[in-house]
N, C-alpha and C positions, 0 to 999 in steps of 0.2 A: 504494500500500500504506500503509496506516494506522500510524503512529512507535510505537515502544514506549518506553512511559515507563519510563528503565532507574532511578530512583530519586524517592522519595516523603518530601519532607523538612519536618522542624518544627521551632519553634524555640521557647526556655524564657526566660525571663528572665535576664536575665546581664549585669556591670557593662561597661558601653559606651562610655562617656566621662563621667570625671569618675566623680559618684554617680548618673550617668543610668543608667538599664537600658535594656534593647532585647533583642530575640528576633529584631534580623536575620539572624546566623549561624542557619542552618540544617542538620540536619543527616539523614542518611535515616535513616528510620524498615524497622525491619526487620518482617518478614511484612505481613499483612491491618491494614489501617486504616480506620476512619470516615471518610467524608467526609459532613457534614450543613451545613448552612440556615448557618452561620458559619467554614465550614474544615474543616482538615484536624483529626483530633481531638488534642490535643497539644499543636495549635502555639499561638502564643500574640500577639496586638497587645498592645505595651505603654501606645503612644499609639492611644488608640481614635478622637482625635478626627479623624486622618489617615488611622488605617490598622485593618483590619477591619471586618466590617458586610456584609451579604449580596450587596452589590456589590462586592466586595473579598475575597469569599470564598476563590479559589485563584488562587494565582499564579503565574505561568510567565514564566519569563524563558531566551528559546533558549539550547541548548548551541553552535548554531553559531557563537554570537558571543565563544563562549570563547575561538576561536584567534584571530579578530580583536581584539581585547582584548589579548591577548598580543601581537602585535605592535607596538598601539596606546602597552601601555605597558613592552612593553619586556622583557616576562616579569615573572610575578608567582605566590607559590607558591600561592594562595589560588583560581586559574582551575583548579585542580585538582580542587577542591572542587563535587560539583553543587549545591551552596546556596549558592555564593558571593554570588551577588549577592538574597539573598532569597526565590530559587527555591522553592514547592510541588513540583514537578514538574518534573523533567529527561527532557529531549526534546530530540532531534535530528530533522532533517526538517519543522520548522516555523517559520517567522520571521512576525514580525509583515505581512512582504511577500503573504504565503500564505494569510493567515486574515482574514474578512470579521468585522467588530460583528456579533453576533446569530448568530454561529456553534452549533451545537451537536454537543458531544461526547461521546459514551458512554466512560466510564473502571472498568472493574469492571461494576459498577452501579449506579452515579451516574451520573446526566447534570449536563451542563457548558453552559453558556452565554457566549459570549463580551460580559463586559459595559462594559469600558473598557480604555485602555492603561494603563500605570504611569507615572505621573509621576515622575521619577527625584526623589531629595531627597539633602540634605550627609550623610546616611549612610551612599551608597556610597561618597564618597569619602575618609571617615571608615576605613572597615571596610578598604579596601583603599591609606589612606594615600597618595593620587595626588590633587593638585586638578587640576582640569580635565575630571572624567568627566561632570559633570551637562553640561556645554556639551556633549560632543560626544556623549550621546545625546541630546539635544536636536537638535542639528546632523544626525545621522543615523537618528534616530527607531530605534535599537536601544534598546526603553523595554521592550519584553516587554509581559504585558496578563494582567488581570483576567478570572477568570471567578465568573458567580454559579452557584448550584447549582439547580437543575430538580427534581431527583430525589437522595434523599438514596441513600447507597451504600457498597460495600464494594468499595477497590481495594489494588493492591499492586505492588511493583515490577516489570515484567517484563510487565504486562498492556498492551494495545494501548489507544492514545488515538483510538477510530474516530468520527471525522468525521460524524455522522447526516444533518444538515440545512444549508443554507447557502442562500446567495442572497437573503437576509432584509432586507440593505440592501448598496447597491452600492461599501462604503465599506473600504478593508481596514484594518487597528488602525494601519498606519502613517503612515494618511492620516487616520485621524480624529487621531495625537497630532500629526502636522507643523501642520495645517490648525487647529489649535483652542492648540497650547503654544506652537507656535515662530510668532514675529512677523515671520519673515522666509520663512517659505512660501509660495506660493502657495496661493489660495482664491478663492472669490466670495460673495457676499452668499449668494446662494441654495444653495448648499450650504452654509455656515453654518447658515442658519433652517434647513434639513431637518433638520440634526445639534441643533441646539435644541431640533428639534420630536420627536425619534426618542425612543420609548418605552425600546428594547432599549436605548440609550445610559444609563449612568448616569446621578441625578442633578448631580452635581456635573462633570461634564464637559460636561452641557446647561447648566448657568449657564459654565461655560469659554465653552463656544463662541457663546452672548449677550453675552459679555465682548468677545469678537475679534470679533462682529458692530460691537459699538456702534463699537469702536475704529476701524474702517474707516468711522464715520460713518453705516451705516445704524440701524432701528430693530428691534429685534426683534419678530414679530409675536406 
């Protein structure tokens, strides 16, 4: 059965650290929303050079990994929150374990494409005050994962995240971030060059993964 996405969040500019702003608190958005060719409508990249861009379009970061989280650090009032960690879209029933690169999903009516993981950065552990999180999504590849947008659309809380298409590459989001982020994963040359080579893959996750090519000594072709 297809998760229902129980909330649909954005986020505005807001002092972050220091006189930085950031729009990673997220927060949901109530009724019908835009989703078009750069996100959710609302929400907002401060740093564009990071974050935003049509391979960066919606972000999903699982609810399942909230109670773990909780545990991880102890309790924290903020895993209460469905935007805590940057979230577009709060979904239960999906972890990066579950969902293949090149996935696509009908939301409203928009379609969704799965087009990289999330590289975690010092803003979650900024936002929720705890060092140590970048390492252990890292360590456990609870990164969540990017989708680009197919078909522009109109979704909202409460509607089904259904699954269309899959099988597209035989890679799931957790083994494309262990296998290209983390330097202590298992990998091979040749599944590197494939993820190098893969279309659906974003850009910049195909130079990641030429990166972890070279470093193992081979050549990327």
């Amino acid at each position: 059965m297809s998760p229902v996405v129980t909330a649909i969040c954005a986020g505005r500019p807001a002092p972050f650290r220091g006189d930085e702003q950031s729009a990673f608190a997220k927060q949901p958005v109530a009724g019908p929303v835009q989703i078009h060719a750069e996100g959710i409508d609302g929400d907002t990249q401060v740093d564009r050079v990071h974050h935003g861009g049509p391979h960066m379009a919606v972000h999903l970061y699982p609810r399942a990994h909230h109670a773990w989280w909780d545990t991880e650090l102890g309790g924290h009032d903020l895993l209460a929150m469905p935007g805590a960690f940057g979230t577009n879209l709060a979904v239960d029933g999906l972890t990066e374990q579950d969902v293949l690169l090149g996935d696509r999903f009908r939301l409203g009516t928009a379609l969704l494409e799965v087009s990289q993981p999330r590289l975690p950065c010092w803003k979650i552990e900024h936002r929720f005050g705890r060092k140590g999180m970048v390492a252990s999504i890292i360590r456990t590849a609870r990164c969540g994962w990017y989708f680009r947008v197919i078909e522009e659309g109109i979704a909202q809380a409460g509607d089904l995240l259904e699954r269309t298409e899959t099988g597209r590459t035989p890679w799931t989001v957790a083994e494309v971030f262990s296998e290209i982020a983390n330097p202590k994963s298992a990998t091979t040359p040749e599944r590197l060059q494939a993820m190098a080579q893969c279309e659906l893959l974003s850009p910049s996750w195909r130079a990641g993964a030429r990166m972890r090519l070279e470093a193992t000594g081979s050549k990327p072709k």
